[in-house]
N, C-alpha and C positions, 0 to 999 in steps of 0.2 A: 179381433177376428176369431171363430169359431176354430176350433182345432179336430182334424182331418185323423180322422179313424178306418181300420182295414177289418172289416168283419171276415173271417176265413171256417169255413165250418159247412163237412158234406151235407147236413141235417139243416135242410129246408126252412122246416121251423122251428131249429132254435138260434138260426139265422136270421129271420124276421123278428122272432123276440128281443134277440140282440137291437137288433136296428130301431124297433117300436121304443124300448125304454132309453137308449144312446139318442136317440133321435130327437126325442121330449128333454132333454140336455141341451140341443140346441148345435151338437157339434155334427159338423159333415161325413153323411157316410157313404163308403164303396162296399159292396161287396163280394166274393170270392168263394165260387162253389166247392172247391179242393185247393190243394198244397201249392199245386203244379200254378194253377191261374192266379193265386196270390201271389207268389213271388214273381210271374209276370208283372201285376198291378204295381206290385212293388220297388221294382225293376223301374217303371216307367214313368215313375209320379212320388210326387212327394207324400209323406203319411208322417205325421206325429206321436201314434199310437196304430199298433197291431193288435187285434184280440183273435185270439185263433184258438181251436181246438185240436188236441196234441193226437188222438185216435184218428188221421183220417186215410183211406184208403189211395197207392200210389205216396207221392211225396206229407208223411207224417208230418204234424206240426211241428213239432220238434227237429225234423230236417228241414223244414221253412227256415226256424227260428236260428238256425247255426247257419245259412246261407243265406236271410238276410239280412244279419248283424257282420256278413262279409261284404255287402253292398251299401247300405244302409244302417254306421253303426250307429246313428243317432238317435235310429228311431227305437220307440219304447215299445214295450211286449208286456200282455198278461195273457196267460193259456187258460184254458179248460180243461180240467181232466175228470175221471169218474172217480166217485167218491172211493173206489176203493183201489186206486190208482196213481194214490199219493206219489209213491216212487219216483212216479214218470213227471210229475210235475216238481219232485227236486231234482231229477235232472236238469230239466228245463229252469230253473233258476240257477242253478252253476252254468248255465249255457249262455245266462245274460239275460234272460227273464225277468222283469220287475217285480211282479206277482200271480198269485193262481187265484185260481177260483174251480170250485167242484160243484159238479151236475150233478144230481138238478139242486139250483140255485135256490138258497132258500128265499131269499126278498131281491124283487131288483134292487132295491136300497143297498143291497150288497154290491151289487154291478156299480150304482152308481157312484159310490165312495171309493169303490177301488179306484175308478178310472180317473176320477177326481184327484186324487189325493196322487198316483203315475205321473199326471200328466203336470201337477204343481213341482212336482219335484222333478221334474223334468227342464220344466219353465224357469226354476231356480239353482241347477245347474250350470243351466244353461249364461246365467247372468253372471253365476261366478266364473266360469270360463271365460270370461270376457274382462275380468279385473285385469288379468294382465297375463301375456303369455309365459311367465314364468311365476306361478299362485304359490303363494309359501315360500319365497326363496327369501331369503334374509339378507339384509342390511347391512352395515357398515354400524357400529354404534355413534352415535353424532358427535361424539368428540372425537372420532375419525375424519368425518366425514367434513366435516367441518373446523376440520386442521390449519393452521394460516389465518391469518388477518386477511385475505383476500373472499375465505366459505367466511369467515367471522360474518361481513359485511352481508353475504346472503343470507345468513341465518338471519339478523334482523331483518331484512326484507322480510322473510319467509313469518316469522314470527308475529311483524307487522300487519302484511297485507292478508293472511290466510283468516280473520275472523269475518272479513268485510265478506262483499257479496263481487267483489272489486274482478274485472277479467285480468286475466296474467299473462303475459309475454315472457316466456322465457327463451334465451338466446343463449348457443355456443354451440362448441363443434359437436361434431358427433363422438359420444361417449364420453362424455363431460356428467353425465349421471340428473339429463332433463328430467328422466319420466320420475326418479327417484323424488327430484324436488316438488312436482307437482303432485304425487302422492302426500310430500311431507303436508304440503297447503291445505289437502282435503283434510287429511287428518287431525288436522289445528283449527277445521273449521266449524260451523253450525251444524254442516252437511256429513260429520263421519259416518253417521249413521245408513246414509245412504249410498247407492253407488260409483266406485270410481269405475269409468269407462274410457279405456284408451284408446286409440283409433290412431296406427300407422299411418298417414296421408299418402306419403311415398310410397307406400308397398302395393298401394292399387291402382288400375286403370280408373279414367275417368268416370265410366259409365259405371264401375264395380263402389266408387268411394261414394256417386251419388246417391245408390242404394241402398251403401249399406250405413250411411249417417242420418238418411231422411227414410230409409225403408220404402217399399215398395207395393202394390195392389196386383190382388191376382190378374194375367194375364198383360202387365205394365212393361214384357218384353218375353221373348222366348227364353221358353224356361220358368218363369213365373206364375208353376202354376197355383198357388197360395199366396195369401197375403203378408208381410213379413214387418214385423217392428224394425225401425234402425235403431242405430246407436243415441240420438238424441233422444228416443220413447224412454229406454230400457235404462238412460242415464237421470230420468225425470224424479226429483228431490234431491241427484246428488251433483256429480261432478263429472263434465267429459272432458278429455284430456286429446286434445290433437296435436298430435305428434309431426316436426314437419311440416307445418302447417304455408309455409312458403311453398310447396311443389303443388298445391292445387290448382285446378284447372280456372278462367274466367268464369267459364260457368256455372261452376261450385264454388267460387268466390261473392258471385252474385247471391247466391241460397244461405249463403252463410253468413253474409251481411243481412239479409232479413230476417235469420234467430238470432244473431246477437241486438237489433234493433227492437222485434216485436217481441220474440222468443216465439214464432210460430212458424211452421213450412207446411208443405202438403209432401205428399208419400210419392215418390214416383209414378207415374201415372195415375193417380187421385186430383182428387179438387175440392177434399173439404182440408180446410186448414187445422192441423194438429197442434196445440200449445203446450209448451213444456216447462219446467222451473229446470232450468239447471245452470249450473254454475260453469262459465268455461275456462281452462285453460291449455293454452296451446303454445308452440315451441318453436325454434326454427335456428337451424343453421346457418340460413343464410343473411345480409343483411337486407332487411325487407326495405327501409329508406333506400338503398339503391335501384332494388325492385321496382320500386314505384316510383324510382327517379329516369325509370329505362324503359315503363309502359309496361311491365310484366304483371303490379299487381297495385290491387286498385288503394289506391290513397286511402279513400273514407273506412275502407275493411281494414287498413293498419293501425289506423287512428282508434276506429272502434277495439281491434286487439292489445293493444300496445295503451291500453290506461293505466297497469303497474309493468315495470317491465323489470325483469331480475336477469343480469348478463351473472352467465355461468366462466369463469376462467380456467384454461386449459393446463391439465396436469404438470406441466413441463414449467408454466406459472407458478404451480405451489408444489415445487419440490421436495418440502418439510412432510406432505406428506404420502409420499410414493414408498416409503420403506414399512410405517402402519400401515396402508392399505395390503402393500404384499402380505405383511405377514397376518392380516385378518384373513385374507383370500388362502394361505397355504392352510392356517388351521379350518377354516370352513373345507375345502376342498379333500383336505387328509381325513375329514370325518367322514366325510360323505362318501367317501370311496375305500374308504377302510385301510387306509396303508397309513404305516411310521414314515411319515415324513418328517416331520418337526421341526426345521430350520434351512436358512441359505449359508450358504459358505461366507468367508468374508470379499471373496472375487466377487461372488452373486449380487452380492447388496450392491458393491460399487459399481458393477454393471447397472444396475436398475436406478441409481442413483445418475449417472450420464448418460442413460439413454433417451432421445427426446421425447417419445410414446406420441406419437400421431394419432395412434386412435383413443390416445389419454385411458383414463378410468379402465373402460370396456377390453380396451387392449392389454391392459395390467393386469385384470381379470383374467383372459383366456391365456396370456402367457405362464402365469400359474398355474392355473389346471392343468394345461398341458404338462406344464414341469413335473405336476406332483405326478402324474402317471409315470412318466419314464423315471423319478426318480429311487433310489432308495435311501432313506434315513437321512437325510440332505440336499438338498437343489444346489448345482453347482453352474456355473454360465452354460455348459453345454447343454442342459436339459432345458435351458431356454432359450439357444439360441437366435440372440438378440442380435447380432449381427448379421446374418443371414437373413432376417426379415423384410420381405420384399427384395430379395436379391434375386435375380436372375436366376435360372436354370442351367448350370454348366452340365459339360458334356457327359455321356453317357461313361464314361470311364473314370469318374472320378470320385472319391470317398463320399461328397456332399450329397452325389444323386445314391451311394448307397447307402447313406448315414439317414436319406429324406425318404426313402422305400420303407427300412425299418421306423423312422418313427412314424411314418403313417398306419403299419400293419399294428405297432401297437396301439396308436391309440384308438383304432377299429376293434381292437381285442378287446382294448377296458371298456366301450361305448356298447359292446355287444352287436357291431354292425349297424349303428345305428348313424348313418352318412352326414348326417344334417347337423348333431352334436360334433362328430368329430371335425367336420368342414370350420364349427364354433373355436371348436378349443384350438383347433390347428392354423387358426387368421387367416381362412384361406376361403372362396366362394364355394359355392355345393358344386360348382361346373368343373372348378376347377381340381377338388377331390376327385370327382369323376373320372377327368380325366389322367388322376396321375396312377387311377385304381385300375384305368386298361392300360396303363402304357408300362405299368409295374406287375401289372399279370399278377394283382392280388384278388 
């Protein structure tokens, strides 16, 4: 689908010039007599590019371009300025600008490669935004991760099954380190070269997972008003990886049984059928044979996922290696954050050695982080208060509610306020940082 441009420019016609040569492009245009009626438009409708002129009378492009990368930070920007008015167009690129262009234009060939080349890098952002929500974070090296005769036994799966074109079921609880293995799969496969795309199931509503795995046609629900690739398009040559793949709905069970049989679906509200090459793998906490021994989810969709199946075992299972992982996670965490931390106590270890980690991996992970904050030059049991987790709230008087005031204020300090990390490192919900941030008047 054609990508949706905002012509903004007081100048009549270099407004229609705009639009005459973008238009022979092939992409869709609006457009915008002054500052004030574009970030209206903007305001009210989707745009994938903005071309605006930074000289214009009342709201300047340049105050467009800084109010509506506060509504709108997705959308891309190239300004106009006058050739001898360079200045104002590097402001406007420290302002979040993609690029400029100065009047008068010397070739539209110029216009058209600009926007060309914006909106590809845009389009290709946008894909790596999608590898995974946390891009560049680092690993475990795989003689960690793969510590025990229990990873032993998945490594050859993994090793095995990732050249094939073979679907993967991967099972265990949550934080048992699924999304990691079926990264490893792609990576060992035919497909590295192309995209891994992960897709939460649990994280969205029905009608939000429908859309955004088969994508959508403009006007296919309010709100819609452009046409949008899913996840299945944008994973085409490489790999989609569904996450939780047990919590989806019958009726996206149905859609998802006819790409793994045909590999084709149609877009939300469309009717021509879209084919894709992609490779699946997907995951599930739960046990889907009971699933579908209970009516919840359909036979032929497990059967069809479930042709290699790798069971991941729960860290409390391989406790040889819960003391390498801590200490990979203290030195990644000490760097990242710039503090001498460098070791656990010998209380620390044998804490982390008896403790059972329910939320396995993931939870080992955020209990260190957190540690390495509050500690200095050593993590000792208190800075990770492994005992207290998931413990009740005692009363307002007592050391723990103000031992849990301060570590919450600091790790808001090291996060720089940033509630959603700190909610991470602290094993706690974002509802429930909330509400300890009104109730501690921090």
């Amino acid at each position: 689908m054609s990508k949706r441009i905002l012509i903004v420019d007081d100048d009549a016609p270099m407004r229609s010039f705009l639009c005459t040569v973008l238009g022979e492009e092939g992409y869709r245009l609006e457009e915008a007599r002054n500052g004030t009626e574009g970030l209206a438009m903007l305001s009210a409708s989707d745009f994938d590019l903005v071309v605006t002129d930074l000289r214009m009378p009342g709201l300047s492009g340049l105050d467009l371009l800084r109010e509506g990368k506060k509504t709108r930070p997705e959308v891309r920007w190239i300004v106009i300025t006058a050739h001898g008015s360079i200045g104002n167009a590097v402001e406007a690129m420290r302002s979040g600008a993609s690029d400029y262009l100065t009047k008068p234009l010397r070739d539209p060939d110029e216009l058209r490669h600009v926007v060309r080349r914006v909106l590809r890098e845009a389009e290709s952002e946008r894909k790596i935004d999608l590898l995974s929500e946390e891009l560049g974070r680092q690993f475990p090296p795989a003689e960690t991760i793969f510590l025990g005769e229990k990873m032993a036994q998945v490594r050859k799966l993994v090793q095995g099954v990732a050249p094939s074109e073979a679907t993967v079921l991967i099972a265990g609880q949550s934080g048992t380190g699924k999304e990691l293995i079926a990264r490893m799969v792609h990576n060992l496969s035919s497909r590295r070269e192309g995209s891994f795309i992960p897709v939460h199931c649990a994280a969205l509503a029905e009608n939000l997972l429908e859309s955004e795995l088969f994508g959508h046609e403009r006007g296919a629900f309010t709100g819609a008003v452009s046409s949008r690739k899913g996840r299945f398009e944008l994973a085409d040559g490489g790999t989609i990886f569904l996450d939780e793949v047990g919590e989806i709905s019958p009726s996206v069970q149905v859609k998802l049984l006819r790409v793994l049989q045909e590999r084709e679906f149609e877009r939300v509200g469309g009717t021509r059928s879209i084919s894709v090459d992609v490779r699946i793998i997907a995951a599930t906490n739960r046990d889907l044979k009971e699933e579908v021994a209970a009516g919840r989810y359909r036979e032929d969709l497990y059967y069809r996922l479930n042709v290699f199946p790798i069971p991941l075992p729960t860290l409390s299972a391989r406790r040889e290696a819960i003391l390498p992982l801590a200490d990979y996670f203290l030195k990644k965490f000490a760097i990242a954050s710039g503090k001498a931390v460098d070791r656990f106590t010998p209380e620390a270890r044998t804490a982390m050695e008896n403790y059972p980690w329910p939320g396995n991996v993931r939870e080992l992970q955020n209990v260190i982080e957190r540690a390495v904050i509050l500690a200095h030059g050593e993590i000792d049991v208190r800075h990770m208060n492994l005992e207290q987790r998931g413990a009740p709230v005692v009363s307002d008087g007592s050391n723990l509610k103000v031992n849990e005031r301060e570590t919450i204020g600091k790790v808001l300090a090291e996060v720089g306020g940033n509630r959603k990390r700190a909610a991470r490192i602290l094993g706690i919900s974002l509802r429930t940082l909330q509400y300890r941030i009104k109730e501690f008047d921090l």
